[in-house]
C-alpha positions as CSV (number, residue, x, y, z in Angstrom):
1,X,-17.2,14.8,-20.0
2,X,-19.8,14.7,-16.8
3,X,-22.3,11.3,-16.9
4,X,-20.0,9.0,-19.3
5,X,-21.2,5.5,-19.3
6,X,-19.2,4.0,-16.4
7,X,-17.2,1.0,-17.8
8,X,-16.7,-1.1,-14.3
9,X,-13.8,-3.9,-13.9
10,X,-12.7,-6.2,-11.9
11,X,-9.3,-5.5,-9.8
12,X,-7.7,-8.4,-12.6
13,X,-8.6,-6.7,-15.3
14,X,-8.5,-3.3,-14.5
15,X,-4.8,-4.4,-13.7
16,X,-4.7,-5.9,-17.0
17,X,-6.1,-3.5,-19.3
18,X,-7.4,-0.2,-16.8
19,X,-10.3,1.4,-18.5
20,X,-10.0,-1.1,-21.5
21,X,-6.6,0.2,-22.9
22,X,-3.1,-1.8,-23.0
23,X,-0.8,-0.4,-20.1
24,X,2.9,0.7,-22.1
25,X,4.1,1.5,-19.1
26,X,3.7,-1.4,-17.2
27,X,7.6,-2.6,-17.4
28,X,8.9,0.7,-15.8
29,X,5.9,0.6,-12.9
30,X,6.9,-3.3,-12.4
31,X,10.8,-2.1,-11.7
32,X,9.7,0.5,-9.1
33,X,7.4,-1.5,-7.8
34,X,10.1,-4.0,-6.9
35,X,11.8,-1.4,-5.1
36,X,8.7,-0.6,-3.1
37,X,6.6,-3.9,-2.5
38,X,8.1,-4.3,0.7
39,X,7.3,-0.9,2.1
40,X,3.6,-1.0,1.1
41,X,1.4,-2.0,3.9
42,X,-2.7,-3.0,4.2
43,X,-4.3,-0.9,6.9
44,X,-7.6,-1.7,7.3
45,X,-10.3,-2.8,5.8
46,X,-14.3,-1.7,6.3
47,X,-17.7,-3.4,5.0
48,X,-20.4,-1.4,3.9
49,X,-24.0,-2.2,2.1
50,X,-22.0,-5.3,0.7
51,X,-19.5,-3.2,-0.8
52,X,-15.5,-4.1,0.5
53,X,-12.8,-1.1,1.2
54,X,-9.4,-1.8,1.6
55,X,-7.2,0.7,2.5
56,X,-3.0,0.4,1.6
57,X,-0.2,2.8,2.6
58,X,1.7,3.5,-0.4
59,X,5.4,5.3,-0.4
60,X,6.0,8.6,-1.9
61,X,8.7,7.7,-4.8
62,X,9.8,10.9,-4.4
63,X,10.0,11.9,-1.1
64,X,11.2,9.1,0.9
65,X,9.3,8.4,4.5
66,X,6.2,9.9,2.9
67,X,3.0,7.8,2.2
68,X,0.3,8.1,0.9
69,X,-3.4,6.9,1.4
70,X,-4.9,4.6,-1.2
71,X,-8.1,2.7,-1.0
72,X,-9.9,0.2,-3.3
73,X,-13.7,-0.4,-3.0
74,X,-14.8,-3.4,-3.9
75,X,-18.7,-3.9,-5.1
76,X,-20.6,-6.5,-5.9
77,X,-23.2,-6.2,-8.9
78,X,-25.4,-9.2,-8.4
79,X,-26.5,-11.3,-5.4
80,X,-24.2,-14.4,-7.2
81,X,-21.1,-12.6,-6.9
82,X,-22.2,-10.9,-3.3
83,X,-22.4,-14.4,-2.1
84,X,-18.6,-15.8,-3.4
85,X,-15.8,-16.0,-0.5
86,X,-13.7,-14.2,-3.1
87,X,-13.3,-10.6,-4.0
88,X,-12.2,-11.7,-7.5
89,X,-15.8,-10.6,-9.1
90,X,-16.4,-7.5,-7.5
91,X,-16.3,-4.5,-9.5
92,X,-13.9,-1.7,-8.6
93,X,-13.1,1.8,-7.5
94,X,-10.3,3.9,-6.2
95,X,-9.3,6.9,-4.0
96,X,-5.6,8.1,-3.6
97,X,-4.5,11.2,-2.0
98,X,-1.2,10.8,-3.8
99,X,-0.5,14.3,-6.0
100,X,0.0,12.8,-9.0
101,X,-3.3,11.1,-9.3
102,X,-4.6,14.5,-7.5
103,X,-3.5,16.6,-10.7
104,X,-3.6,13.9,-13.5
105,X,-6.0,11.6,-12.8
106,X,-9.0,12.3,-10.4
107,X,-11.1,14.3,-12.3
108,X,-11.3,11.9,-15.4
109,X,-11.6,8.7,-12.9
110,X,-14.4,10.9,-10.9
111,X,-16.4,11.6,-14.7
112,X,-16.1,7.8,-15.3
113,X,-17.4,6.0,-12.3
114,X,-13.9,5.0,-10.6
115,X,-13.8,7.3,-8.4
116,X,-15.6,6.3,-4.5
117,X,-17.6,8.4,-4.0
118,X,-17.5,8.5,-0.1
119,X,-14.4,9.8,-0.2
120,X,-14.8,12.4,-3.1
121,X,-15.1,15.1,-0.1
122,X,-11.2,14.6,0.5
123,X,-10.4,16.2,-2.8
124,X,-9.9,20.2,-1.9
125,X,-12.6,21.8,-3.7
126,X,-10.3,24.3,-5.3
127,X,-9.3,21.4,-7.4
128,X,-11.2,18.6,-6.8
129,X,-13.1,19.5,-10.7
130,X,-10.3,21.0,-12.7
131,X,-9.3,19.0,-15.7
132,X,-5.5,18.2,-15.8
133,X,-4.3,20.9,-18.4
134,X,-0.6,21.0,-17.1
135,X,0.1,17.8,-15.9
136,X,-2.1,15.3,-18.1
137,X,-2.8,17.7,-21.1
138,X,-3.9,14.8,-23.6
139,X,-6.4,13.3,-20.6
140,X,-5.1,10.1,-21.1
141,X,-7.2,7.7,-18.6
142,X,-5.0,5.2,-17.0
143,X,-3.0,4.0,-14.1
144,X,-1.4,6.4,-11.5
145,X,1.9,5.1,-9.7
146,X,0.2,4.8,-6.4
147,X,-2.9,3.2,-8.0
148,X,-1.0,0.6,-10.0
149,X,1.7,0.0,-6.9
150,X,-1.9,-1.3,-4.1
151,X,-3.2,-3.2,-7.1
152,X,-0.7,-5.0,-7.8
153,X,-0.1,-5.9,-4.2
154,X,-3.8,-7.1,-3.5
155,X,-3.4,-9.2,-7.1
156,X,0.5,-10.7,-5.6
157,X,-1.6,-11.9,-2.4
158,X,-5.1,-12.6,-3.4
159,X,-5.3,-15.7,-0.7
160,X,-4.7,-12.9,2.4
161,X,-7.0,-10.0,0.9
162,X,-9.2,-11.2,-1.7
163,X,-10.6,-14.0,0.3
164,X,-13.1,-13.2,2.8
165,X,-12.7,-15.5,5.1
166,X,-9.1,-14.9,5.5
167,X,-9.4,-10.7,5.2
168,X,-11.2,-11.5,8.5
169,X,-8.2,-11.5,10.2
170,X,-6.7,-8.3,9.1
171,X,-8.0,-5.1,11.6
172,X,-11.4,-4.3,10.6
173,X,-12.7,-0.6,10.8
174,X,-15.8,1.5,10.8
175,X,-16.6,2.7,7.2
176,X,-17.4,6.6,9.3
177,X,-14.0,5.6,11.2
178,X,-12.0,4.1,8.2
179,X,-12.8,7.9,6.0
180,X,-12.2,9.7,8.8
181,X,-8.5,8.5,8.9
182,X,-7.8,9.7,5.3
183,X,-6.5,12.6,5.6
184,X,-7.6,15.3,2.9
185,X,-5.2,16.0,0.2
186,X,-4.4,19.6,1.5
187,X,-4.0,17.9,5.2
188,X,-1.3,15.1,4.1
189,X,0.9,17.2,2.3
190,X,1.3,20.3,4.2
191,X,2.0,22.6,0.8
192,X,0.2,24.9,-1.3
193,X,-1.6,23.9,-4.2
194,X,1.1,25.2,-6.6
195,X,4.0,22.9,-4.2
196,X,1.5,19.9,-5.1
197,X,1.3,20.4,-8.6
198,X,5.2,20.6,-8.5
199,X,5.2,17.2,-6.6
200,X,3.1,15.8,-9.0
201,X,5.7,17.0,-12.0
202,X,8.8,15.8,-9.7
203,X,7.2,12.0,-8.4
204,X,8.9,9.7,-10.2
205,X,12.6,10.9,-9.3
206,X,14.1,8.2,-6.8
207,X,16.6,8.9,-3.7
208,X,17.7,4.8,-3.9
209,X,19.9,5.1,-0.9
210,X,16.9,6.2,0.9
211,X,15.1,4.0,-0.2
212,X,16.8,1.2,0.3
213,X,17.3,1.9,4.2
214,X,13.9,1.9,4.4
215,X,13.7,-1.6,3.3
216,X,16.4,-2.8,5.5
217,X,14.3,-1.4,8.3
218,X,11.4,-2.8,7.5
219,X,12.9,-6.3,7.2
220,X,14.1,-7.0,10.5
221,X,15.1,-10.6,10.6
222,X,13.9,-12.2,13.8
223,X,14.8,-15.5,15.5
224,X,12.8,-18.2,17.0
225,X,12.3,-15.5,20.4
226,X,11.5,-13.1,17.9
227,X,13.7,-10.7,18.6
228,X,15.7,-9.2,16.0
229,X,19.1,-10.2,14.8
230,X,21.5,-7.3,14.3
231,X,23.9,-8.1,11.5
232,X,27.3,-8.4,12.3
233,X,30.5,-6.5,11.2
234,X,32.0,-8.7,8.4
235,X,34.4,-7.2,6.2
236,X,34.1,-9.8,3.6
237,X,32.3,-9.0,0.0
238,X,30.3,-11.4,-2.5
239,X,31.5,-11.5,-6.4
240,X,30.0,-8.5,-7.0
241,X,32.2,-6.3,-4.5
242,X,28.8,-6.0,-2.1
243,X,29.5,-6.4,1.4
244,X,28.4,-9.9,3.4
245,X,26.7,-9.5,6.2
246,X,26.1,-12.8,8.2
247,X,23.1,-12.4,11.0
248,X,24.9,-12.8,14.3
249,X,23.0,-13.1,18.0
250,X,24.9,-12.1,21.1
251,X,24.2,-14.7,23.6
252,X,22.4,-13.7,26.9
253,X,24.2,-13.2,29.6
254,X,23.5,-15.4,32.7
255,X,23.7,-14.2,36.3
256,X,26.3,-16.4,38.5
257,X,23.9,-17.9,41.0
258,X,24.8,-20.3,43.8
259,X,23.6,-23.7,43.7
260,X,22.5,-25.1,47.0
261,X,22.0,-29.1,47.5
262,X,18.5,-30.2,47.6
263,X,17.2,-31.2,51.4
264,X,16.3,-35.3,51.3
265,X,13.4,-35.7,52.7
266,X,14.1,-39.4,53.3
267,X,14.0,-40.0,57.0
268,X,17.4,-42.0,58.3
269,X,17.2,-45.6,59.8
């Protein structure tokens, strides 16, 4: 399988069709995705020799409060596209020290070009070249959750990250210092090899209570002061029999102060 003709695409359509091939999954990754989106966050970003990186925190499914490290390198194959304010030509490639791209996926993306190949050295070499026999037994090459999840989100705001000028304002790294942030596979997840082959089997299994607390904190509704609003107590439920929260402010308390008369200045007659 080493030295197959690379078949390169751009982020649309290798969100499209990744490696060529219809996605059947795609409905089931768009549901979890909605539960996610609003956890997933853009790091950084680095520029080297023309190519883009763009690196994403993506949640476990699985293990809620866990994240893992995803990055997309973006490369341009002619001086035309090089020269564009958009990232919409470049050709990709991916890193993710997520487990289940780890076990099902890296080797075959590694074999076929997609893997970047900077970061290659995060893979623990005890399985950084073993084919997936367990957990992807018929090889199938195609999206991994975490993969799928930072695509999409790049694709869902193309005018922030896909457009150079505007990427500008997001915090801009080091490549040496942007790598040396990922944390190796082994590093991140603090378990054998045999606990992250189990991960890999179990991601997929949802705590939605978990989950969904982790969204409420993440949107903290602020007002024009930006400070946060703390919902209020109400006891009264929609149609559905779901609570109604309404966003409440306490108002600042003001310290009793005397007030003195102002001294005229205008001299008497």
């Amino acid at each position: 399988m080493a030295g197959l003709e690379p078949m390169y695409q751009t982020l649309s359509e290798f969100y499209e069709k990744p490696f060529g091939n219809p996605f059947p999954k795609r409905d089931e990754f768009n549901k979890k995705y909605e539960r996610f989106k609003l956890l997933i966050v853009v790091l950084n970003y680095a520029v080297l020799d023309d190519s883009y990186y763009i690196h994403l925190r993506i949640p476990s499914e699985s293990s809620p409060g866990k994240s893992y490290d995803v990055v997309i390198q973006f490369l341009p194959q002619s001086d035309v596209v090089k020269n564009q304010l958009s990232l919409d030509n470049y050709v990709v490639q991916f890193f993710s020290n997520s487990p289940s791209f780890v076990y099902k996926y890296a080797v075959l993306y590694k074999n076929y070009g997609y893997m970047i190949d900077a970061l290659q050295s995060k893979l623990d070499p005890e399985y950084a070249n073993k084919l997936p026999e367990k957990t992807n037994k018929d090889m199938d090459l195609t999206y991994e959750k975490s993969l799928y999840f930072a695509v999409k989100f790049l694709l869902e705001r193309k005018a922030v990250y896909l457009y150079k000028p505007a990427l500008k304002f997001q915090k801009k790294k080091d490549f040496k210092d942007l790598v040396s942030s990922i944390e190796d596979n082994k590093s991140s997840l603090k378990r054998s090899l045999s606990d992250i082959e189990k991960e890999a089997e179990e991601e997929g299994k949802i705590d939605i209570k978990k989950i969904e607390k982790q969204v409420q904190k993440r949107l903290g509704v602020r007002d024009n002061n930006n400070q946060k609003i703390k919902p209020s107590r109400s006891t009264a439920k929609d149609s559905n029999g779901n609570r109604i929260f309404a966003m409440t402010k306490k108002p600042k308390k003001t310290p009793n102060a005397k007030i003195t008369p102002k001294k005229s200045t205008r001299k008497k007659p």
